[in-house]
C-alpha positions in Angstrom: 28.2 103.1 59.3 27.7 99.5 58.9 27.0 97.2 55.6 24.9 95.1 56.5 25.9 94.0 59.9 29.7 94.7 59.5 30.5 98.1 61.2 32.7 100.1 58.8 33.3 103.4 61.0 32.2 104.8 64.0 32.3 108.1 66.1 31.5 108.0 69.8 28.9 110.9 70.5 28.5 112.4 74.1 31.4 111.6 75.5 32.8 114.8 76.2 29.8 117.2 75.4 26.1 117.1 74.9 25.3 114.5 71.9 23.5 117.5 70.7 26.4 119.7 70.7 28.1 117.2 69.0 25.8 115.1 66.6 26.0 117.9 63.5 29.6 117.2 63.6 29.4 113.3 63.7 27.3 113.6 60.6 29.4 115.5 58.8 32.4 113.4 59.2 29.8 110.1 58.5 29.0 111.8 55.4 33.0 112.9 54.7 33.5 109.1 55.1 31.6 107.6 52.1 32.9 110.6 49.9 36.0 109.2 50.7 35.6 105.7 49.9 33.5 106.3 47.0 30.1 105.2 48.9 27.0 106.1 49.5 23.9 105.6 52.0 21.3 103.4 51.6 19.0 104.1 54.2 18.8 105.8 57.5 18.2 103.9 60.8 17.6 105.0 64.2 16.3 104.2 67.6 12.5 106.0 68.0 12.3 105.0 71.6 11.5 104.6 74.5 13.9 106.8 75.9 14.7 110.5 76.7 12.7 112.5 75.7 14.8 115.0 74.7 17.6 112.7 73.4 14.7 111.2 71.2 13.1 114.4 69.7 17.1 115.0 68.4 17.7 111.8 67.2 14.3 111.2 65.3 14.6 114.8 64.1 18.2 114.3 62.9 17.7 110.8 60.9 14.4 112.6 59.6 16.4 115.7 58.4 19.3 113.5 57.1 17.2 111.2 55.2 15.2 113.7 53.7 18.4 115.6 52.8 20.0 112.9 51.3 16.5 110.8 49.7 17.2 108.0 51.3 14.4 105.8 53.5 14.4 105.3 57.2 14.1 102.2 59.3 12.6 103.2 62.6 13.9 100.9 65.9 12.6 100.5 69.2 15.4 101.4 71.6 15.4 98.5 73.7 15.5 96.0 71.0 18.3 97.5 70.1 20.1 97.7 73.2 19.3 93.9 73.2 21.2 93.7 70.0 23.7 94.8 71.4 24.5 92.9 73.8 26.9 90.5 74.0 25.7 86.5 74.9 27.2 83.4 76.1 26.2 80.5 74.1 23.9 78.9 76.6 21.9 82.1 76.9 17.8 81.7 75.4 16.7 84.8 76.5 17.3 88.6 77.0 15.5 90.9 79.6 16.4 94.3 79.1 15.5 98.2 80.4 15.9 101.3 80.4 15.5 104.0 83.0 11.9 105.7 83.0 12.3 107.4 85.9 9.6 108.9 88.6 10.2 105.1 89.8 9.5 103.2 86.9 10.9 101.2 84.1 11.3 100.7 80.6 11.1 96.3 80.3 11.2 94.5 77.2 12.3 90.6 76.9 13.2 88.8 73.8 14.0 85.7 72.9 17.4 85.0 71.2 15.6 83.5 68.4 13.8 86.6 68.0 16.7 88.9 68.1 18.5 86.9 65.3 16.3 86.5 62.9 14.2 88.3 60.1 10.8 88.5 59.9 10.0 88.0 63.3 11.7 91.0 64.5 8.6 93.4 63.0 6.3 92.0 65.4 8.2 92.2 68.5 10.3 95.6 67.5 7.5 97.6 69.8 7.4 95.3 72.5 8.3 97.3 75.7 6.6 97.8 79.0 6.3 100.0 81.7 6.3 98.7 85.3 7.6 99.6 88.4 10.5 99.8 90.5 9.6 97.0 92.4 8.6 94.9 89.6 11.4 95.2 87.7 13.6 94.1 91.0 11.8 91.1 90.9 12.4 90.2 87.3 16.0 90.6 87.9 15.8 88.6 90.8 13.9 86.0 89.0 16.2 86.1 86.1 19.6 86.1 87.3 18.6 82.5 88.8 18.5 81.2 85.8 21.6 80.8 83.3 19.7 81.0 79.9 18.4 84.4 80.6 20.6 87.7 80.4 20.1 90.5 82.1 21.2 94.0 80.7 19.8 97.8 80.8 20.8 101.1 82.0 23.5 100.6 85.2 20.9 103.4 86.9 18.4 101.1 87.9 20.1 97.8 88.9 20.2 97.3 92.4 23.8 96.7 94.4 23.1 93.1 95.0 21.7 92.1 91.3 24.5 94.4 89.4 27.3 91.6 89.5 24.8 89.2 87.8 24.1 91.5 84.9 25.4 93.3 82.1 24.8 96.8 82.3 24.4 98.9 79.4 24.0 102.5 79.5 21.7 102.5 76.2 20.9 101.3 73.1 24.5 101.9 70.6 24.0 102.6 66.6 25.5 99.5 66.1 22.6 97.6 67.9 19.8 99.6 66.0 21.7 99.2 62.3 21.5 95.3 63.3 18.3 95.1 63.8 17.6 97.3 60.7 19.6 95.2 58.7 17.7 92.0 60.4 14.1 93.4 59.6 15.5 93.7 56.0 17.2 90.8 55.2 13.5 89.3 54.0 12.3 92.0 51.7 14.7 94.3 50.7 14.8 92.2 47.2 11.1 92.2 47.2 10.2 95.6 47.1 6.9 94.5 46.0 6.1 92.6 49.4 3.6 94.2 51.7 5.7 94.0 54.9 8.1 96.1 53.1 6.4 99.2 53.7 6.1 98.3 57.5 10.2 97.9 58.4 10.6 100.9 55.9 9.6 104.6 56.4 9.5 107.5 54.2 11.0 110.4 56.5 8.0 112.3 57.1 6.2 109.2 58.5 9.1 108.8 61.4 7.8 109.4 64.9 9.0 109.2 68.7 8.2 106.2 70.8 7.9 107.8 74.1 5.6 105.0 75.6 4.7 107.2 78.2 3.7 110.9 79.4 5.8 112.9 80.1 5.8 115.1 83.7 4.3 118.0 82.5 1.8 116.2 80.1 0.8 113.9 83.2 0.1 117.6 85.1 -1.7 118.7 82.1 -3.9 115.8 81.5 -5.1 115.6 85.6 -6.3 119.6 85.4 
């Protein structure tokens, strides 16, 4: 629970079960919490992808389900501009290269300036910005970054080799934290102008939410070479 970019409460989720096992609970005590204080929800925000494919269907289906329960809109976030979010800089640092584990040898890659990742209105333009490249690629990027002390380097631990992981910051995945920032980011220019065209495109109705999965998965990669 954040307002605006202040977090207010929190629950780790997946720790010691399935998040699925455990998100219907985490919701309810989320919900328990602004009866509490008096409070309610705004809006919904959650990371769309890319990522897991189950772990996306739930999350997408549970911000979809939550939103429409409660009539409240939805902010849809890419996964690794969140993750980028949420990750902590140094001062000197200009730019963020960041992945996520795509497995079957590739990656998820996304970079983004530090500019970008603060501000406003730019953050709708570059919120889908992600790529999918190899193995071998994305060794090369790291090797290619970590030379250079205005670029951070940060992603799933998975996929970092031995010799680059002590010049990165290793994340395991985007946190809610990180995607409520950027929601509240791609906001903070038009949620007083409800009016303004590029309104409609930071804010979703729930029905209108869908999965970033970037690519195919296995089976529809088998499916599509028959």
């Amino acid at each position: 629970i954040l307002d605006g970019e202040n977090s207010l409460w929190g629950r780790p989720v997946g720790e010691n079960a399935s998040a699925a096992s455990e998100i219907g609970t985490a919701v309810r005590e989320a919900l328990a919490w602004f009866g509490n204080h008096g409070r309610q929800a705004d809006l919904i925000s959650v990371a769309v992808g890319p990522g897991s494919f189950t772990g996306i269907r739930i999350a997408v289906t549970t911000a979809k389900t939550l939103a429409y329960a409660l009539i409240r809109p939805v902010v849809p976030v890419g996964s690794l501009i969140a993750s980028a979010a949420s990750t902590a800089l140094e001062p000197h640092v200009s730019r963020v290269v960041v992945c996520l584990n795509a497995y079957r040898h590739q990656v998820f890659a996304a970079q983004f300036e530090v500019d970008e990742l603060r501000g406003a209105d730019s953050l709708r333009d570059c919120n889908h910005r992600v790529e999918t490249t190899t193995r071998s690629d994305w060794d090369r990027l790291v090797h290619d970054s970590t030379g250079s002390p205005t670029v951070a380097v940060t992603g799933d631990p998975s996929i970092f080799s031995t010799e680059s992981a002590g010049r990165t910051s290793p994340r395991q995945s985007a946190d809610a934290v990180g995607v409520g920032r950027i929601a509240s980011r791609m906001l903070a220019n038009h949620a007083k102008n409800l009016a303004d065209p590029a309104f409609s495109e930071v804010v979703s109705d729930a029905f209108s939410v869908s999965a970033r999965y970037v690519k195919l998965s296995a089976a529809e990669e088998k499916a599509a070479a028959r």
